[in-house]
C-alpha positions as CSV (number, residue, x, y, z in Angstrom):
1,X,28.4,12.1,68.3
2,X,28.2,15.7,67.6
3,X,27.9,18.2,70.1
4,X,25.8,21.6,69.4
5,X,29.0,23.8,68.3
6,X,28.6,21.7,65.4
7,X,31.7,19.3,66.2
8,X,32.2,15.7,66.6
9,X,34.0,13.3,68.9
10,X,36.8,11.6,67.2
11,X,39.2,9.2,69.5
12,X,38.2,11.7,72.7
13,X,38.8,15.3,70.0
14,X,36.0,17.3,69.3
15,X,36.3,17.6,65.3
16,X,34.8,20.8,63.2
17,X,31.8,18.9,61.3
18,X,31.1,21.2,57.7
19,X,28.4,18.4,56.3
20,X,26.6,16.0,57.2
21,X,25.7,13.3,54.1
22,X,23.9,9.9,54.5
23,X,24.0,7.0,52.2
24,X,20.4,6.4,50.8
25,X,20.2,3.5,47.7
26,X,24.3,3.8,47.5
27,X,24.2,7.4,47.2
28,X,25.1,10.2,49.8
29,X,22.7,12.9,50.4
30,X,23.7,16.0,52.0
31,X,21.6,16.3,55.4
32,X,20.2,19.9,56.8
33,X,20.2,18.4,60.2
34,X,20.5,15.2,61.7
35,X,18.4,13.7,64.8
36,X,18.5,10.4,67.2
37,X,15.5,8.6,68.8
38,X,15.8,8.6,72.3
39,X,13.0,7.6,74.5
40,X,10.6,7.6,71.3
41,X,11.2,11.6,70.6
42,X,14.0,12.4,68.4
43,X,16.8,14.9,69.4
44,X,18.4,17.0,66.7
45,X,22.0,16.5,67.7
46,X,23.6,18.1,64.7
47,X,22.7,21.1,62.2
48,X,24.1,22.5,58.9
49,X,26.1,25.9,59.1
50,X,24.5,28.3,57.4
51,X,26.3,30.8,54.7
52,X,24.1,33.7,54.3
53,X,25.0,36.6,54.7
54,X,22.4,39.7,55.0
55,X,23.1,43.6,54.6
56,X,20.4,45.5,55.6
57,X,19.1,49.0,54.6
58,X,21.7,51.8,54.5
59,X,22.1,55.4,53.1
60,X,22.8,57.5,49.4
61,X,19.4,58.3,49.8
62,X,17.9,56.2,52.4
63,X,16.6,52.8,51.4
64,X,14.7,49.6,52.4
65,X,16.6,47.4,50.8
66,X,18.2,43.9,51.9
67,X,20.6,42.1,50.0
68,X,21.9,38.6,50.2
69,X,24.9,36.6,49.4
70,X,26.4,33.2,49.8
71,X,29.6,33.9,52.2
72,X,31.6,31.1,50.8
73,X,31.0,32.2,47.5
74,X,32.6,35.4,46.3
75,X,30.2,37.5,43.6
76,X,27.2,39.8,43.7
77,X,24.5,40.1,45.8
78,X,21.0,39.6,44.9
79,X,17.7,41.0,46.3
80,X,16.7,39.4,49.9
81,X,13.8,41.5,49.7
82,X,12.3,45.0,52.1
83,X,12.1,46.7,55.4
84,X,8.7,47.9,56.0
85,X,10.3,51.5,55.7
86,X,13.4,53.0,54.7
87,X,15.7,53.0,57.5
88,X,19.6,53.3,57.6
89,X,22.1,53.0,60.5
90,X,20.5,49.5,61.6
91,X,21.8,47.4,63.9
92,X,21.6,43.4,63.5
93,X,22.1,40.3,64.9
94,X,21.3,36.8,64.7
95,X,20.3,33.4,66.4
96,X,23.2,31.7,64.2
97,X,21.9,28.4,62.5
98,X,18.5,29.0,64.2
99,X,17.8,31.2,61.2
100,X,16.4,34.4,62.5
101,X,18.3,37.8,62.0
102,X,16.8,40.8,64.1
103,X,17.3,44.3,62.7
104,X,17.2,47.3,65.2
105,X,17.5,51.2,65.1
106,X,18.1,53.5,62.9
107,X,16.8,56.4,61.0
108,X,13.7,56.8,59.0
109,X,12.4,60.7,58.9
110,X,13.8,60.4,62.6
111,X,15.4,57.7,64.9
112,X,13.2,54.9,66.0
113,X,12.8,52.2,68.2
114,X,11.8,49.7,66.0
115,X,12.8,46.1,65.8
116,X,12.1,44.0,62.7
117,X,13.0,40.4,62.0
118,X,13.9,37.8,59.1
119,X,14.1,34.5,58.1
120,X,17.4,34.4,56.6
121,X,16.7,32.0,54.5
122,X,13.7,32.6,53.1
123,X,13.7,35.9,51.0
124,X,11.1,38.4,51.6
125,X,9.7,41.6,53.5
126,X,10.9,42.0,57.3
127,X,8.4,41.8,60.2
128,X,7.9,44.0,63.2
129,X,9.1,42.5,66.3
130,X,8.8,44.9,68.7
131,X,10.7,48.4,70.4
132,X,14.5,49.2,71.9
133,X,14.4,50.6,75.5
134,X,14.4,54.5,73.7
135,X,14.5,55.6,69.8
136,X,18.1,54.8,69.0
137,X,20.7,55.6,66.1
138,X,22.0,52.2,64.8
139,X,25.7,54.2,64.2
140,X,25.7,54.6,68.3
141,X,24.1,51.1,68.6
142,X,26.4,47.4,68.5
143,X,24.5,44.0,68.5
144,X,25.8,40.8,68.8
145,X,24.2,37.2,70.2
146,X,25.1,33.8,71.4
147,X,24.1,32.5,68.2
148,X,21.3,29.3,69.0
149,X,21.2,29.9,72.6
150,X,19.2,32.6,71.6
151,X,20.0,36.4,73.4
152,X,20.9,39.4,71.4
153,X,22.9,42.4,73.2
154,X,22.5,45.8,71.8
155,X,24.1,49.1,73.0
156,X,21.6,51.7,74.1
157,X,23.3,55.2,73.1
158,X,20.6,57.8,73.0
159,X,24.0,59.9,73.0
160,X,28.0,59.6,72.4
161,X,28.4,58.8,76.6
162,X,25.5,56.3,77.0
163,X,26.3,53.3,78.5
164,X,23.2,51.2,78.8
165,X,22.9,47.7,77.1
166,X,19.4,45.6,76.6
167,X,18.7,42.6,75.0
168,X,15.9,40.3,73.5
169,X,15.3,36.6,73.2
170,X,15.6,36.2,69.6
171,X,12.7,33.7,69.1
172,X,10.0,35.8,71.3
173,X,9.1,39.2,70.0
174,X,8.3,41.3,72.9
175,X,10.4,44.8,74.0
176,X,13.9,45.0,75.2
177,X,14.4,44.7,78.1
178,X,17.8,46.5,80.6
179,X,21.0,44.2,80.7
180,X,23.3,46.3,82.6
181,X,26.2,48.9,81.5
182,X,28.9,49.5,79.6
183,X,32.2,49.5,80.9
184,X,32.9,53.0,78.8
185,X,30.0,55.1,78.2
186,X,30.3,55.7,74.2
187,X,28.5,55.7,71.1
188,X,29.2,54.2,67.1
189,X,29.8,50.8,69.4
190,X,30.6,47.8,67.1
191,X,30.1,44.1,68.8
192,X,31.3,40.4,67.9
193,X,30.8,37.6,69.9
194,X,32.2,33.4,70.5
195,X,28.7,32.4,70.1
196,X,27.4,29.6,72.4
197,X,30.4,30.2,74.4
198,X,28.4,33.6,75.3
199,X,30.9,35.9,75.4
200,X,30.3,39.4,73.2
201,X,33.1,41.7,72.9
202,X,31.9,45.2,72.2
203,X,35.1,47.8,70.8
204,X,35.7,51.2,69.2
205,X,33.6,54.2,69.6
206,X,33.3,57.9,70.0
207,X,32.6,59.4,73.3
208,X,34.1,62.9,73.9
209,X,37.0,61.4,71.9
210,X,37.6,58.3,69.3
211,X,38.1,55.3,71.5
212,X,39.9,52.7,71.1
213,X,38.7,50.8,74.0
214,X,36.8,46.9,74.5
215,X,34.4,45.8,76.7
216,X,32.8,42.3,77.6
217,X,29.6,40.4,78.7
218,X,28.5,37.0,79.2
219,X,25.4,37.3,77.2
220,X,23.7,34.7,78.9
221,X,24.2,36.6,81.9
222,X,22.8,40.2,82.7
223,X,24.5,42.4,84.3
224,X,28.0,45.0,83.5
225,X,30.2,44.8,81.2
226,X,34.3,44.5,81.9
227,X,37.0,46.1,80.4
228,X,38.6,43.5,77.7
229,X,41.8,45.7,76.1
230,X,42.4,48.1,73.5
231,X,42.6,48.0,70.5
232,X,45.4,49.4,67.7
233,X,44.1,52.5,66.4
234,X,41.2,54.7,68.4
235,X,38.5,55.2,65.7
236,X,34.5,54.7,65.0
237,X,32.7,53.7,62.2
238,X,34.2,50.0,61.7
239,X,32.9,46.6,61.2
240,X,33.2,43.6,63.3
241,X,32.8,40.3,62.7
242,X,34.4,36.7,64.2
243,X,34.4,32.8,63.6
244,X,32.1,32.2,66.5
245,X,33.2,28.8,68.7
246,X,36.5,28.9,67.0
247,X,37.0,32.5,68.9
248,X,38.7,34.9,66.9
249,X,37.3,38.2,66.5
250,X,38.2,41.0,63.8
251,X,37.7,44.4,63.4
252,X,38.1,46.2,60.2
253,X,37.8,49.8,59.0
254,X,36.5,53.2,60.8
255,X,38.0,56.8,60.9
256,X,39.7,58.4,63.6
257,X,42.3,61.6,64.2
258,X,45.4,59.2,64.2
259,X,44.9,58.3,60.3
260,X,41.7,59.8,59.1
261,X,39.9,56.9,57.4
262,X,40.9,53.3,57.9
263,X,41.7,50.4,56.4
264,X,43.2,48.4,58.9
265,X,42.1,45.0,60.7
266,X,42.8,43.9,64.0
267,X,42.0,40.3,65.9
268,X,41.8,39.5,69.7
269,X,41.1,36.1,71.1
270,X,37.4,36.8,72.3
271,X,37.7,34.3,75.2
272,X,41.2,35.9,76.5
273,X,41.3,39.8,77.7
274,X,43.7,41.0,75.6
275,X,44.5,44.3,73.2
276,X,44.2,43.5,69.7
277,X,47.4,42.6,67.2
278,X,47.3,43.8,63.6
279,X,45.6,41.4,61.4
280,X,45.9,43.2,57.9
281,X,43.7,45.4,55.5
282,X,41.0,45.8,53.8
283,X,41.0,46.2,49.7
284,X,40.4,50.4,50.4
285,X,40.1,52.8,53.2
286,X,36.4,53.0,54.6
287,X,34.0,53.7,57.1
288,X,30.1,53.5,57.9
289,X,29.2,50.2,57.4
290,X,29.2,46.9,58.9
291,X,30.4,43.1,58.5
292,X,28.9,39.5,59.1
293,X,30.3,35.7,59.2
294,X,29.9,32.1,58.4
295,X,31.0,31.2,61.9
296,X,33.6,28.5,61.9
297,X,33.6,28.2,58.2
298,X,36.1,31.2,59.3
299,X,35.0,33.7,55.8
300,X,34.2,37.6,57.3
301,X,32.8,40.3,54.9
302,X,32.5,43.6,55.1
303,X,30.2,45.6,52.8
304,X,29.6,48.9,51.5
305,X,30.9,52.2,53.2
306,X,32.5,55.7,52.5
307,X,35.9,55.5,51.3
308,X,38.7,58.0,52.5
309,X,37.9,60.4,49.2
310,X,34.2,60.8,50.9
311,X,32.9,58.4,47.8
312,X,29.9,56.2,48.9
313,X,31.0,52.6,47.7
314,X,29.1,49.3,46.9
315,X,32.3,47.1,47.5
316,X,32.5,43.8,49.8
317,X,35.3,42.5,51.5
318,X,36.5,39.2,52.8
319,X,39.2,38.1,54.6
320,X,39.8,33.9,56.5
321,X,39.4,35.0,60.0
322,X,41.4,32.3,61.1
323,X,44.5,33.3,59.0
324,X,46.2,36.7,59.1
325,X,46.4,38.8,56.1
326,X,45.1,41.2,53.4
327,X,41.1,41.3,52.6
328,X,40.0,40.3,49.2
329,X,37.4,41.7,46.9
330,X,34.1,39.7,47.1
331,X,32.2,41.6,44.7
332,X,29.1,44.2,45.1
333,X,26.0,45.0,47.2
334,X,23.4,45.7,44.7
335,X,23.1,49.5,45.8
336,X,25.9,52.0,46.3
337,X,25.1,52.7,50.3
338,X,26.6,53.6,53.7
339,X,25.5,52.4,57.4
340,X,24.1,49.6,56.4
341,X,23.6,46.3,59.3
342,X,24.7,42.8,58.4
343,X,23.9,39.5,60.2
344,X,24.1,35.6,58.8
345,X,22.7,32.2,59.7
346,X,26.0,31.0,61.0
């Protein structure tokens, strides 16, 4: 039987479960989900992974656009649909296979403390959801969840030393509410997390200095973060992203004084402190934008940005999370654009 990390018991080993088919008139059909009667109600006991990925408003001029792709397979993206204004620097999480990504931040005409949500996979306009602690820029704000169980983290950062963190219930609009502090006060935070194993790992930043510093939480548990390691190069800016359950987490990109603009990737073990190891590099230099997973299907991307010639890009990354090594070109986000957010239904 499956447990809810999406795995199944084989001989007393928990096995990764990608699909789910049933034989119906000699023919298997792929299932969504899959459920057992137990008492006369049924229990979902198993659930498809999603692979969509999200990128989410952004700057060359400021728009409202989100764009979509199928993580698993490499190509263009295509029109998800609207915010309900033009926002950039947008934080964003997600509920994992639960389906809902919540988009926070940013900059319109002037920073706001708006929180939006959307059905990942159902195309179309984002909702309001409700309001951040304070107005907050989305490049001093990280966000990451534990994926079904439900909580989204975000940084706070109404300036470079803030330290506060708050968080939502993903499913229940209502305002954010205090979670505790940050083990470094900093802003342009980036966060990745193990999922239901509820550990977020928040890393890089800018204080009065670039930082190369990591921090954890339990997520399901308020209260101050702890110091986790460090990681290769002190710099801002970056992307993270990580293979949920299977607990690897990357981060890729950023600018700092050691280097200027970045290209390089590095991994930690999200469930052991730790400073990061070298995991490669992306296909160019970049910084300002963000990156999103399938999970345990192990594919990171990382989209858009502002390459180390100061040239806004439209390019997408990926790299296996689970294997060392170079990024590849995915393809193209369907506007040239900087400081976007990302989240997927994985």
């Amino acid at each position: 039987m499956a447990n809810d990390n999406n795995k199944i018991n084989i001989s007393g080993t928990f096995k990764n479960l990608a699909g789910f088919n049933i034989n119906i008139s000699s023919t298997f059909k792929e299932a969504d989900s899959a459920s057992i009667n137990i008492g006369g109600t049924f229990k979902e006991f198993w659930a498809a992974l999603g692979d969509r990925g999200v990128f989410i408003g952004g700057e060359n001029t400021v728009y409202d656009v989100m764009d979509y792709i199928t993580i698993l397979s490499p190509g263009v993206c295509t029109d998800f649909g609207n915010l309900t204004a033009p926002r950039t620097r947008i934080g964003a999480t997600s509920n994992g296979n639960s389906g809902r990504g919540v988009l926070a931040g940013g900059f319109e005409a002037a920073t706001v403390d708006t929180i939006e949500y959307i059905t990942i996979l159902s195309p179309g306009a984002s909702t309001d959801f409700s309001n951040l602690l304070t107005a907050t820029l989305a490049s001093f704000l990280g966000a990451c969840s534990n994926g079904t169980n439900d909580r989204a983290v975000f940084t706070h950062s109404t300036g470079a030393t803030d330290n506060v963190l708050q968080y939502i219930t993903i499913l229940s609009p209502s305002n954010a509410v205090d979670f505790g502090d940050l083990f470094e006060g900093r802003g342009y935070v980036v966060a990745c997390s193990n999922g239901t194993d509820n550990r977020g790992v928040f890393g890089a930043g800018y204080g009065t200095d670039f930082v190369d510093s990591m921090d954890y939480i339990s997520i399901n548990s308020a209260g101050n973060a702890d110091d986790f390691g460090n990681l290769t190069v002190p710099r801002y800016a970056l992307g993270a992203a990580s293979n949920g359950t299977n607990n690897r987490g990357c981060w890729g990109g950023g600018a700092g004084t050691i280097g200027g603009v970045q290209s390089t990737i590095d991994f930690v073990t999200i469930s052991s402190t730790s400073n990061a190891a070298p995991f490669g590099n992306l296909t160019e230099k970049r910084q300002q934008f963000s990156a999103t997973s399938n999970a345990i299907n192990n594919r990171g991307v990382w989209g858009g940005g502002k390459n180390d010639s100061a040239v806004i890009v439209n390019t997408i990354d990926y790299i296996s999370i689970n294997s060392e090594g170079n990024a590849d070109d995915f393809g193209d986000l369907t506007q040239t654009r900087r400081s976007t957010g990302a989240c997927s239904n994985s």
